[in-house]
C-alpha positions in Angstrom: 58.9 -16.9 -3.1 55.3 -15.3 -3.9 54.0 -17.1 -6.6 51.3 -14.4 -8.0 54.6 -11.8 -8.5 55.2 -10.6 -11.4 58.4 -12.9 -12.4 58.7 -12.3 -16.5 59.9 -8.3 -15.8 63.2 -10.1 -14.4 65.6 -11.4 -16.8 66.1 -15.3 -15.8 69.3 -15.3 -14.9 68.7 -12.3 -12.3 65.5 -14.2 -11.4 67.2 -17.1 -10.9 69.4 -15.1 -8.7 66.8 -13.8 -6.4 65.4 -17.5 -5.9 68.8 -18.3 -4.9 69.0 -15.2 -2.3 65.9 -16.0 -1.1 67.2 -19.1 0.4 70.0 -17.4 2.5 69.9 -17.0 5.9 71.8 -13.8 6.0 69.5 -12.3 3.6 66.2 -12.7 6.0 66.9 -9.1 8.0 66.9 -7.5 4.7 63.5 -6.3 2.1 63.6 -6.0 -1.7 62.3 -2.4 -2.3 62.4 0.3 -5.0 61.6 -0.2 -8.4 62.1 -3.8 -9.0 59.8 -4.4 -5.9 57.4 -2.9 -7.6 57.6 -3.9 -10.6 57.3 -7.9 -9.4 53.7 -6.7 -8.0 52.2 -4.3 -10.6 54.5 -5.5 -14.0 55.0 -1.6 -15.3 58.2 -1.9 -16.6 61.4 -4.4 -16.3 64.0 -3.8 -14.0 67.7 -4.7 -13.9 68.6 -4.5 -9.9 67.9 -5.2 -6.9 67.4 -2.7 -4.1 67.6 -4.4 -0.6 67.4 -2.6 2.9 67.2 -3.3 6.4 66.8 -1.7 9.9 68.9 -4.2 11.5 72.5 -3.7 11.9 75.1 -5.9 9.7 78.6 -6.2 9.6 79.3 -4.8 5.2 82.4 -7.3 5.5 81.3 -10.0 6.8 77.9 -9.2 3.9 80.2 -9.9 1.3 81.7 -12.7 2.3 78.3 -14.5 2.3 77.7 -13.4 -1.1 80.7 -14.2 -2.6 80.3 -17.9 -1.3 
């Protein structure tokens, strides 16, 4: 993970979280945006979710599966 984000506008546990997603291979077709994506680069305010996207095309099953290992 970047180290010059802006990491104290996550609460650790959700923090801790997104280190651990980071690490997933099924997560690597997909991009944090919205308003905790911004606020780990500019630090305006503190944010409780995590909005990911992607372009590519993914089964929503077989998605949940990997996150609930």
């Amino acid at each position: 993970m970047k180290s010059d984000l802006y990491t104290d506008v996550l609460p650790e546990n959700q923090l801790s979280l997104l280190k651990m997603l980071a690490e997933q291979e099924f997560i690597r077709n997909f991009y944090l945006a919205g308003g905790t994506a911004l606020a780990l680069q500019i630090a305006h305010r503190r944010s409780l979710d995590f909005d990911f996207f992607t372009d590519a095309d993914f089964n929503t099953n077989t998605l949940v599966l990997e996150l609930n290992e």
